[in-house]
N, C-alpha and C positions, 0 to 999 in steps of 0.2 A: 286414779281419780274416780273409779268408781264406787268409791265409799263417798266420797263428794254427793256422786247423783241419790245416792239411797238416802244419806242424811240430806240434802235437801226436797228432795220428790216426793220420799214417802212421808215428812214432815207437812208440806204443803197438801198432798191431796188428806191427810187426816184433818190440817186446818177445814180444808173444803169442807168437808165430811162434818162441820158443825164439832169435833174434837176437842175436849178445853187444852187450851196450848201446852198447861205441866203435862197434862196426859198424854199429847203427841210426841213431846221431846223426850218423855221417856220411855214411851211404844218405840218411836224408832230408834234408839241407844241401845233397847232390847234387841230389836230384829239384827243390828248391826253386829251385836253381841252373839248371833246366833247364827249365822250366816259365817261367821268367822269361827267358829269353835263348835257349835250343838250348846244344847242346856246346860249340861253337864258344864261347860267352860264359863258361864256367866260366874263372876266374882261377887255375889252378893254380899258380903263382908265390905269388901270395897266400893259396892257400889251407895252403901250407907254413910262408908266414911267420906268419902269426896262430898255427898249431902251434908256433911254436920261442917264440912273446910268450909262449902262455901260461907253459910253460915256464922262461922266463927271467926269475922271478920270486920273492926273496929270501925271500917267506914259505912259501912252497912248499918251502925246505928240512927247514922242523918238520914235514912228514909223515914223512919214513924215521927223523928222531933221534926220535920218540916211539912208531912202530912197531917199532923196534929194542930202544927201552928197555922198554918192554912186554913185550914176547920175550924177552927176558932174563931179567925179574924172573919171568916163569912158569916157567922151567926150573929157577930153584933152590929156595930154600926159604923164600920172602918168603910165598906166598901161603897155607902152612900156618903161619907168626907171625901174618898179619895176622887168619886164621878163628881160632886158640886164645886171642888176645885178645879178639874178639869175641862169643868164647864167654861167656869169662867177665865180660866187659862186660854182656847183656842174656841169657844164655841161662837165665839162673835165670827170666827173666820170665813170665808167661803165655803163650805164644803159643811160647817155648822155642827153638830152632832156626831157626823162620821168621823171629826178628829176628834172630836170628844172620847168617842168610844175608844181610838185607837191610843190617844196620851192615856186615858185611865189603866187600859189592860197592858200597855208599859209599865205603871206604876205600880198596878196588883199584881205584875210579873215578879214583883222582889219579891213576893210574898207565898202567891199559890201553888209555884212547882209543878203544877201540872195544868195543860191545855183546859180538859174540863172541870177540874178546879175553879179555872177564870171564865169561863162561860156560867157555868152552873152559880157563880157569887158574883160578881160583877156586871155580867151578861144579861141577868135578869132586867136590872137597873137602867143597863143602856137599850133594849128594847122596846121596856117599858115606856121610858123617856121618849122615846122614838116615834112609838105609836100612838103617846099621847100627844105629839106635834105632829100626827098623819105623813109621817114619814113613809117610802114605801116598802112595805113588809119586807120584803125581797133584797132590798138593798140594807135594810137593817141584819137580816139575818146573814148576810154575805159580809161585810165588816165585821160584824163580830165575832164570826165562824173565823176569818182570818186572820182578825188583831190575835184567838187566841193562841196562833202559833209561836206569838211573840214570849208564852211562860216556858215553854221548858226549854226556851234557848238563854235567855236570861236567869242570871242566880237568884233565888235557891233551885234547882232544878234536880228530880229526883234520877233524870237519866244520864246527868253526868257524873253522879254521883255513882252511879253501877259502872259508868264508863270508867273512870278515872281507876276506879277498884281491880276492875278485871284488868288493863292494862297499864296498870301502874304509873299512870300519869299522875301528878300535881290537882287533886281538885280546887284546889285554892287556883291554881292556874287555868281550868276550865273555867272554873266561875267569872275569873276578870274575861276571861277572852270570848265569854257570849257575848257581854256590855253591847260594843260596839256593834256587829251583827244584828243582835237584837234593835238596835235602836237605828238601824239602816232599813229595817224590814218595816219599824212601825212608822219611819219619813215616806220609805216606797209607799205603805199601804195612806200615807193621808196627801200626797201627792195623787193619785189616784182618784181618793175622793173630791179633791178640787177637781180636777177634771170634768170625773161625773157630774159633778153639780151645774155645768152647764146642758146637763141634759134631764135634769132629774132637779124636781124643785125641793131645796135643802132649806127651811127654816133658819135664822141664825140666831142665837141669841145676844141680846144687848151686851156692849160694849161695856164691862164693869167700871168703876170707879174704883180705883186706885183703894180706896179705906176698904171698899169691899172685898176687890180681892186678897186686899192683907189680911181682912176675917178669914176668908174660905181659907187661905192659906195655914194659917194661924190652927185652925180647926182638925187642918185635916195632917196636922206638921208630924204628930204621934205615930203615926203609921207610918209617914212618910220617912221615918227617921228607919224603920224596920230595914229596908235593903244597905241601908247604910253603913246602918252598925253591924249586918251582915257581911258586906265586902269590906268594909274599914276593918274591920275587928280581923279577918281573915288576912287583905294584904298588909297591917302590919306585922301579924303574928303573934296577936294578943291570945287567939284563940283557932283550933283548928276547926275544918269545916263542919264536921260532926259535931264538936262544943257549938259549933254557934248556931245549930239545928236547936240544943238544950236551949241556949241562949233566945231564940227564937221563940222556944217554946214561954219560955218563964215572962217574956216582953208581951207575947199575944195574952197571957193571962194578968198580966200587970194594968195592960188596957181596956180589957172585959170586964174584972171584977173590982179597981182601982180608979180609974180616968175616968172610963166612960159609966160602968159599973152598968150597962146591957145586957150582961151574959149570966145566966142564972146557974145554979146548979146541975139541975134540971140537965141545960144546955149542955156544961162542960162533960157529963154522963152518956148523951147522945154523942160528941166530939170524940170523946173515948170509947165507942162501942164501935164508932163509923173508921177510927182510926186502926183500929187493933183489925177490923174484917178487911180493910184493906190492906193492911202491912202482913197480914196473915197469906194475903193472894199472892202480893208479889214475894212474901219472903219462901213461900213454894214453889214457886216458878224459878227462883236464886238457886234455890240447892239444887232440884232438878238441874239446870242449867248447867252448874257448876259440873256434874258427872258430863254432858255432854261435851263441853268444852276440853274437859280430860280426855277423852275419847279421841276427838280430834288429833288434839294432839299427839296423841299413841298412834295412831293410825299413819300422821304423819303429813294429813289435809292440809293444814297453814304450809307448809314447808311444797308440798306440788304447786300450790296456790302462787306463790311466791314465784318459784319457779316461770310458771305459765307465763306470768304477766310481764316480767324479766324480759322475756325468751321475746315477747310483741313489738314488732319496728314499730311503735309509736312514741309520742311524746307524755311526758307524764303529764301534761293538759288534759289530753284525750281520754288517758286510763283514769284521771280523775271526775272526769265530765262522764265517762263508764259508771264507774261507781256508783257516781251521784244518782244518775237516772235508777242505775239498780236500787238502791236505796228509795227512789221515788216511789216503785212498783210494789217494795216489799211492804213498804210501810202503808199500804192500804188494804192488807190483808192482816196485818198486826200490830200491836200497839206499840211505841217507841221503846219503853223502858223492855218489851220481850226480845224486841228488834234487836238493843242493842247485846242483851245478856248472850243472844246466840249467835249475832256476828262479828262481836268484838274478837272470839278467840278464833275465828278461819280468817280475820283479815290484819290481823296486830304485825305480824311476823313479816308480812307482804308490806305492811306502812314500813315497818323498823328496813326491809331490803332496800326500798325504792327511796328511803333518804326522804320520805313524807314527816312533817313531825307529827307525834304524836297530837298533840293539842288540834291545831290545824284540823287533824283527820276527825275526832270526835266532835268537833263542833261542826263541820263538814255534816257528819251522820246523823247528830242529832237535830240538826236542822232540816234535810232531805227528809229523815223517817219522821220527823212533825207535820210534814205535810198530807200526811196520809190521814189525819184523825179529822181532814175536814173533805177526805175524798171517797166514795165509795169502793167497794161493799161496808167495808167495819169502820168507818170513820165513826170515834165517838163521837165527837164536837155535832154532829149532824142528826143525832139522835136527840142530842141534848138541847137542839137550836129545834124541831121539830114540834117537841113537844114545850118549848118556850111560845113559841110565834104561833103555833096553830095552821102552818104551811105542810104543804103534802113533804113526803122526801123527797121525789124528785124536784121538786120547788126549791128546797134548799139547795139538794146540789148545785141546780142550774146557778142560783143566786152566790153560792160563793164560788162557781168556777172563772168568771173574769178578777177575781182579785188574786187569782194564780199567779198572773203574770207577773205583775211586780217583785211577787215573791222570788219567783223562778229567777228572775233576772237579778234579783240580791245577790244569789244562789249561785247564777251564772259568773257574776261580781268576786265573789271571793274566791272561787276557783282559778281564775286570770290574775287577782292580785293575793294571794296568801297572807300576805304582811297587814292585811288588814287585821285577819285574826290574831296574831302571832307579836303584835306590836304591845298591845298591854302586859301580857302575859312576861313580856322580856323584862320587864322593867322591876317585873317582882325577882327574876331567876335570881 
């Protein structure tokens, strides 16, 4: 196990060390390499080709078609339909705007894939809105920093898509089996804001009429069709996850420059330069990764791992309520989709022993490591809600650390009953 402590120690103090994450995974792959053999033993030959495996890997194209179409749909005018229908959907309620914010970034969840995705496009909107009803900052920023844990648990989400790859799960079976999680986290979080509302004065807005909200509905139906023909299209088997990333993509530009006809040239140029520098980030971070994850496995890490946890008189409740918290801790020092490229191969082999199903376990992880992007040091979401609202950082923290709980206790929820996850998912096998 002491190749265990060197790939995780010297990885994490390089994190500390301000390190860009390809760079530490593959400084420590070095050092491990070199500790074991001297220079002379490092396989550079090999350690290029494991780079171009990972890479050369058909599900791996649904990253750019769902980053793309993301991109899109926030430039024109999708994510101000999706907030005026959810206005008048829940904002008459008690609690007023905070379920507003929380049903929309359910909605924009089919769409964005990623956490700051949905703050940075939808977020603005529900702030905005917020502030201009003197809502109070604080609680504006603390709901929306939380609803957006709700995109990469829900489809399209680019981290179960690396999930599903690296351990050979069904992503079409990931996808159904966020649904319902997702949509217990965004009850938790507006369950919550009723609450609050008895202590914190919540604006509501008027009760629609019936022809109205069949306008807003009506309005905002084009978008709202996008998750649809995502998971529809997926569990009939019309099309795989990665075609319906294409698929996604060709629908958000059908909308931009056909329906709505908002989205200019100009724009889709900008879409395209912002998609390619991010697909460029993480598809460096993939191959790196990919050499790491061989590593391990050579060494033999998943397999002591396995072992270890075996050998524990506990209950697999416990070891999985372990986990979870581990996963709480990690993922506030790294982003989800890195979280899971480098602990999907120390912990797959340890699922596959203990009789965990696989599904279960990556929605488990990606749930856990999403909570980290609204929690300090590196939480994006908090960088992104900072410079949104004009609140210090520690402002925001404080503001969205009460709406943890709910989440945690979602979290605590599916660890006790599994079958929550595991229930949709069966119906496609």
């Amino acid at each position: 196990m002491e190749y265990l402590y060197i790939f995780l120690g010297l990885m994490i103090a390089l994190f500390a060390l301000g390190v860009p994450i390809a760079v530490s995974i593959g400084l420590t792959c070095l050092a491990v390499l070199v500790i074991q053999g001297g220079w002379q033993a490092i396989p550079t030959e090999l350690f290029a080709l494991q780079m171009l495996r990972g890479l050369n890997n058909f599900p791996i194209l649904a990253i750019p078609f769902f980053i793309f179409a993301a991109s899109l749909m926030n430039v024109g005018s999708v994510a101000n339909r999706i907030f005026d229908f959810a206005n008048a959907l829940v904002g008459f309620i008690r609690g007023g705007l905070g379920h507003v914010n929380v049903v929309a970034s359910m909605i924009f969840a089919g769409m964005s894939a990623t956490a700051v995705a949905d703050v940075a496009g939808i977020g603005q909107l529900e702030i905005k809105a917020m502030r201009e009803r003197n809502y109070p900052m604080r609680f504006a920023a603390g709901i929306t920093g939380a609803a957006s844990i709700i995109s990469p648990v829900i489809q399209p989400s680019i981290a179960m898509v690396v999930y599903g790859w690296l351990s050979g799960t069904s992503i079409a079976a990931l996808f159904v089996a966020g649904v319902v999680p997702g949509v217990m986290i965004g009850i938790a979080l507006m369950i919550t804001c009723f609450v609050v509302s008895f202590w914190i004065e919540m604006p509501r807005s008027p009760r629609p009429k019936l022809m109205q909200l069949a306008r807003l509905f009506w309005r905002a139906l084009p978008p709202l069709l996008t998750p649809l023909i995502i998971v529809g299209g997926i569990w009939t088997g019309i099309f795989t996850p990665t075609e319906a990333g294409a698929i996604a993509c060709l629908y958000a530009m059908f909308l931009g420059f056909v329906v709505y006809r908002d989205v200019t040239f100009k724009d889709l140029i900008d879409v395209l330069a912002r998609t390619v520098r991010f697909t460029s980030i993480i598809m460096f971070i993939i191959a790196i990764a990919t050499f790491y994850g061989w590593l391990l496995v050579r060494l033999r890490i998943p397999q002591e791992l396995a072992i270890m946890l075996m050998d524990l008189d506990v209950s697999l409740t416990v070891i999985l309520i372990c986990i979870a918290l581990f996963f709480l801790v990690i993922g506030c020092f790294m982003s989800v989709v890195e979280a899971v490229l480098i602990f999907t191969p120390i912990f797959m082999l340890t699922v596959q022993a203990l009789g965990i199903d696989p599904i279960f376990f990556g929605i488990l992880m990606v749930i856990t490591l999403s909570v980290g992007v609204i929690t300090p040091p590196f939480g994006n979401v908090l960088f992104v809600l900072v410079e949104i609202t004009g609140l210090r950082f520690e402002q925001v923290v404080m503001a969205v650390l009460p709406f943890l709980i709910p989440i945690l206790c979602v979290i605590g929820l599916i660890i006790m009953v599994p079958e929550i996850v595991t229930f949709l998912p069966g119906l496609i096998r």
